[in-house]
C-alpha positions in Angstrom: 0.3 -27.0 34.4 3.5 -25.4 32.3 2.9 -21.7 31.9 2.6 -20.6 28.2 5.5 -19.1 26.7 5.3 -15.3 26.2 5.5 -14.6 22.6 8.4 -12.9 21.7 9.0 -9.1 21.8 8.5 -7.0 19.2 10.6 -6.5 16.1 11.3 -3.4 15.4 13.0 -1.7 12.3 13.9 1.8 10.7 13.4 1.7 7.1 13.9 4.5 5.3 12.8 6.8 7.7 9.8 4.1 8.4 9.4 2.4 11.8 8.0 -1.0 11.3 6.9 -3.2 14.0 6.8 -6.9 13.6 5.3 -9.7 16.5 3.6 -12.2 14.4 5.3 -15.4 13.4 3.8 -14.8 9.8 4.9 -11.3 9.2 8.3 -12.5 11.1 8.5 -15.4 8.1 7.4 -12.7 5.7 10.5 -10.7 6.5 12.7 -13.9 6.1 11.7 -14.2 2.9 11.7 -10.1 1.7 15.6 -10.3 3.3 16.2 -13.2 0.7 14.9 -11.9 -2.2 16.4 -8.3 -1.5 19.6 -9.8 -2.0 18.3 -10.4 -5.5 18.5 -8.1 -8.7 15.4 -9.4 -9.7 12.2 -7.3 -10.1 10.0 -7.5 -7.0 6.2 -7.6 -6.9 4.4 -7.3 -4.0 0.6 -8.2 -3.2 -1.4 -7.3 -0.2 -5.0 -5.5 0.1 -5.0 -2.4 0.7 -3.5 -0.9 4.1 -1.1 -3.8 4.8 2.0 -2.0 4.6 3.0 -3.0 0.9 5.2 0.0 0.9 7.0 -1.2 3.9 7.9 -4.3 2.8 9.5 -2.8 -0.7 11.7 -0.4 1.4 12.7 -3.6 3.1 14.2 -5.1 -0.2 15.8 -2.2 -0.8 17.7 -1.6 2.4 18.6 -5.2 2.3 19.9 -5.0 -1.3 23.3 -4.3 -2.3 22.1 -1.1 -3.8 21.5 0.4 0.2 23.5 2.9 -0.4 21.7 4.2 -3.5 19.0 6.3 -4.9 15.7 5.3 -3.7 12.6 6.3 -5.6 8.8 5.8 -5.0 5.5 7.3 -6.9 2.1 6.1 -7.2 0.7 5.3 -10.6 -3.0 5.5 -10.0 -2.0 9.2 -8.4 -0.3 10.3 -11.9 -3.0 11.6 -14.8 -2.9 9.2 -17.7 -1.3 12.0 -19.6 1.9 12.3 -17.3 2.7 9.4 -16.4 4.9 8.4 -19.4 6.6 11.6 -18.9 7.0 11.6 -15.3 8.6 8.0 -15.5 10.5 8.5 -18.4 11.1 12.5 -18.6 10.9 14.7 -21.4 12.9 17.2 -23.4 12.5 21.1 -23.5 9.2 21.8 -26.1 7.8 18.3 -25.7 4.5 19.4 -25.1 3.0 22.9 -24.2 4.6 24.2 -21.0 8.2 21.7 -21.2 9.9 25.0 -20.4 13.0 23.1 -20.0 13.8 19.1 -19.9 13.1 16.9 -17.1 14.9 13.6 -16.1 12.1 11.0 -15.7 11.8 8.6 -12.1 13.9 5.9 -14.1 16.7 8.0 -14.3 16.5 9.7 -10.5 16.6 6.2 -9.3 19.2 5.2 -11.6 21.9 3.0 -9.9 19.3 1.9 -7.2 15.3 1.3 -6.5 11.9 2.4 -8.3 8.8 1.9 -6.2 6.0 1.5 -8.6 3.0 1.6 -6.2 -0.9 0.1 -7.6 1.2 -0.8 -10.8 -2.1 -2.2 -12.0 -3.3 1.2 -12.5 -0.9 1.8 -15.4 -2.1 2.8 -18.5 -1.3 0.4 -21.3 1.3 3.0 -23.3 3.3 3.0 -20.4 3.0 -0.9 -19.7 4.8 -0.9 -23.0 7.8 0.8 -22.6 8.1 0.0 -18.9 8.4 -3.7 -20.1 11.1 -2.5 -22.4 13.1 -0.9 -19.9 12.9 -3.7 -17.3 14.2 -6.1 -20.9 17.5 -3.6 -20.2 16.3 -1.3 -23.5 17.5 1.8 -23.2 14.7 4.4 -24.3 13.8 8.2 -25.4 12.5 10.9 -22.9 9.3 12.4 -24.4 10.0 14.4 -27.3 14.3 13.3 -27.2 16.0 12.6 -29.7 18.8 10.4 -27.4 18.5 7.1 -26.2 18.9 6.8 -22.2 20.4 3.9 -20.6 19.2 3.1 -16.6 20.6 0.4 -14.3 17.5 0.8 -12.0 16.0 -2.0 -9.8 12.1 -1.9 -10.4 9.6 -2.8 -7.4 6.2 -3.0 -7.7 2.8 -3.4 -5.8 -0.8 -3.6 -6.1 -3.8 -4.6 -3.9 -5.6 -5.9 -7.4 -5.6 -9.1 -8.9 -3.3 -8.6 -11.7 -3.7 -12.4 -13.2 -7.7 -11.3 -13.5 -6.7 -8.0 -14.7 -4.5 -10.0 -17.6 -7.5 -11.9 -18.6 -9.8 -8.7 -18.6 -7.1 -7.6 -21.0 -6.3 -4.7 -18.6 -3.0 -5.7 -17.8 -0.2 -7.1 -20.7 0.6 -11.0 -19.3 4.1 -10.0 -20.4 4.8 -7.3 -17.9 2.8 -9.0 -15.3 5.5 -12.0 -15.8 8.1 -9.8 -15.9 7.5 -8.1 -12.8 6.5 -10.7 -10.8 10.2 -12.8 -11.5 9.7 -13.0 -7.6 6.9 -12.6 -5.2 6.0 -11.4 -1.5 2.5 -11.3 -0.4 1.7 -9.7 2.9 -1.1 -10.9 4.5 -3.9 -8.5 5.9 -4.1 -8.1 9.4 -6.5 -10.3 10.3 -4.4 -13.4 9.4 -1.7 -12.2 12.1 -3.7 -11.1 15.0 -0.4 -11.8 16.8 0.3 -8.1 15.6 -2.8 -6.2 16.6 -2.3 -5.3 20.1 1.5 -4.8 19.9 0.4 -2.3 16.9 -2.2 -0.3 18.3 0.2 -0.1 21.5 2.6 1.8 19.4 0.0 4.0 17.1 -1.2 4.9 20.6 1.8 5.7 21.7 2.7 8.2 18.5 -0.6 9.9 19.2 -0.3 10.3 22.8 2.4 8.7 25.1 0.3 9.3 28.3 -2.4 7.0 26.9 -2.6 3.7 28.1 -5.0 0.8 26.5 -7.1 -1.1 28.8 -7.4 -4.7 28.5 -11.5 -5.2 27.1 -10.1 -2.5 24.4 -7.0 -4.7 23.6 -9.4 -7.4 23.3 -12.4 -5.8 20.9 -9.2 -4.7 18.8 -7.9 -8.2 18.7 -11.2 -9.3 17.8 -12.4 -7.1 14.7 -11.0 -8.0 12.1 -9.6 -4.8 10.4 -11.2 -4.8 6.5 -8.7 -1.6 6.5 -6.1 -3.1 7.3 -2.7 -1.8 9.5 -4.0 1.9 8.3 -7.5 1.4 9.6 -5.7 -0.1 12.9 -3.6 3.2 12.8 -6.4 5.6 12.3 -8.6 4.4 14.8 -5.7 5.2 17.6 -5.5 8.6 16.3 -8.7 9.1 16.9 -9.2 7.2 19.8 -5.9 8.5 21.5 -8.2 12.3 20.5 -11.9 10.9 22.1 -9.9 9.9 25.5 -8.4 12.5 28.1 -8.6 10.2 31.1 -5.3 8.4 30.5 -6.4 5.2 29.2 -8.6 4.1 26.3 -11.8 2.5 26.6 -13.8 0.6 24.6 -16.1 3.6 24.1 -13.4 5.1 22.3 -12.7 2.8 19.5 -15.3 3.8 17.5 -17.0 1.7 15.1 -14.6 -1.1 16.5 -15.9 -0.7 20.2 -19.6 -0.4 19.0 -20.2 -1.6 15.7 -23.2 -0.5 13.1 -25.4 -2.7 12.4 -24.8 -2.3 8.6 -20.8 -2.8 9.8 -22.0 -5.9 11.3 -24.2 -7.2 8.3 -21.0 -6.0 6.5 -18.3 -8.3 8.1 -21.2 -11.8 7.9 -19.9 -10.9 3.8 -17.0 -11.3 1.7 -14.0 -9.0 1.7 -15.6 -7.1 -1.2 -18.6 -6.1 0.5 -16.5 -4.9 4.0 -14.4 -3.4 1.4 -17.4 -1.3 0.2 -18.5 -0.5 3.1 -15.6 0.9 4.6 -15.3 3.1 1.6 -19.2 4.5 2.2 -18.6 4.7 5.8 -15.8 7.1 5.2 -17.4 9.3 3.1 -20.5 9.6 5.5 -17.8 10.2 7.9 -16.5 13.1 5.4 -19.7 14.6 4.2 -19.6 13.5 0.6 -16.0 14.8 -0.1 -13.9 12.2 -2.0 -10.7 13.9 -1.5 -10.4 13.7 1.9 -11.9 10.2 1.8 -9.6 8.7 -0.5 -6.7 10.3 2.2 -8.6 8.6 5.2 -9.0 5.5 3.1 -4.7 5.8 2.4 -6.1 5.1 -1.6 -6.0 7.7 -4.4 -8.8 9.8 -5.3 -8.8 8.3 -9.0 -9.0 4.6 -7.2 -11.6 5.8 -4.7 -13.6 7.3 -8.3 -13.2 3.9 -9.9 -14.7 1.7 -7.1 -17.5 4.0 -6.4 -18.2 3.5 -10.4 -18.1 -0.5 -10.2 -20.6 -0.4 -6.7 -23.0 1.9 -9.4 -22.3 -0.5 -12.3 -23.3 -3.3 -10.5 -26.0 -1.8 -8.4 -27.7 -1.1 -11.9 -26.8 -4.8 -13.0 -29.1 -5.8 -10.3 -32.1 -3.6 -10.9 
């Protein structure tokens, strides 16, 4: 019988600092496409769930973008309090508001000439949807409390793990920015649609941890099999810690974790819908972290406001239910 072809080695890239690691024929195709549109001066929006390396993928449009060479600029909306994030995207003159000691230039303008990373853009207050969709119509705008209009020339790339077109007909999210931003598209699949990238993955998180570390092949093949509700970040974490539960120079299936022996609730958990593995993930972590949301949202890679607003739905609807 013909011997099956090896799958091709590992793709790796340095973006921005970033090393990415690409095996999969669908992440592969993925980056065809993010190479395309980076030559673009369109706005980008990228779509993922949470943990699949949305970030990633916008650094790759802007190192493949004539703008290279430029300013690149990245911030998390849900991470800014309502009441900054107008001024921390568009700055603010000296006496603005109590404690503007002196002016600020706002992210627009830092990344003026290049790329703005708007991370979980759905988390935007409705103010600033307004004059963002302004600025990305080429409108030049006031900082907070100016006087003077400022012009940008600033590429604008966004990403969210929520469904923005819901989000529009909740109301939550203006149908005219969403259109706007989304002039082109990229969705990154999660990690359980390119199992192709598991092993090679882990191989390298491993590797980071602890380069004497070694994985053996029934733990290369529970990772392979679960299917990773956390995404490339749960994938990651779970090295780390199995690369600390292992000092015999390889890692075991006992060392996985909740990947090399599931809880029974995990178990119930993945027979469900991506909402529910979602959930549980998030409970698990902060069982794992006593209670403390701070240090859960950094485990889960989410904000702590995000990590606040689930936990409010899963109460909402638990009392829905009663």
């Amino acid at each position: 019988m013909p011997e099956t072809p090896s799958p091709p080695d590992p793709e790796v890239l340095c973006l921005l600092g970033c090393t990415v690691l690409i095996a999969s024929e669908t992440m592969r195709e993925v980056m065809r496409l993010t190479r395309r549109i980076a030559r673009s001066e369109a706005a980008v929006l990228i779509t993922g769930e949470t943990g699949v390396g949305k970030e990633l993928i916008a650094r790759a449009v802007h190192e493949g973008s004539p703008r290279r060479a430029r300013p690149w600029v990245d911030v998390n909306c849900a991470a800014l309090p309502d009441h900054l994030i107008e001024s921390e995207l568009f700055g603010y003159e000296k006496g603005a508001f109590s404690g503007a000691g002196s002016s600020k230039p706002g992210l627009f303008e830092l990344a003026h000439s290049g790329s703005l990373f708007l991370d979980e853009i759905g988390e935007l207050e409705p103010r600033a949807q307004v004059k963002l969709l302004r600025v990305l119509d080429g409108a030049p705008y006031y900082r907070l409390g100016g006087t003077r209009k400022v012009a940008v020339d600033t590429r604008v790339i966004a990403a969210t793990n929520a469904n923005l077109e819901e989000a529009v007909r909740r109301g939550a999210f203006r149908s005219d920015l969403y259109y706007r931003i989304g002039q082109l598209q990229i969705l990154v699949p999660p990690l359980r649609d390119r199992r192709d990238d598991i092993e090679p993955l882990a191989r390298f998180f491993l590797e980071r941890a602890d380069a004497t570390l070694r994985l053996s092949t029934s733990a290369a093949a529970l990772l392979r099999d679960h299917d990773w509700p956390g995404n490339v970040r749960e994938l990651r974490n779970c090295m780390i810690r199995a690369a600390t539960m292992s000092g015999e120079g390889i890692v075991e299936p006992r060392h996985l974790g909740p990947v090399g022996a599931p809880a029974a609730g995990l178990q119930a958990a993945r027979q469900g819908t991506i909402e529910n593995l979602e959930r549980e993930l998030i409970h698990s972590t902060l069982a794992q972290t006593g209670g403390h949301q701070q240090r859960a949202a950094a485990l889960l890679g989410i904000s702590r406001r995000t990590l606040y607003r689930k936990l409010r739905d899963y109460e909402q609807e638990t009392v829905g239910q009663c």
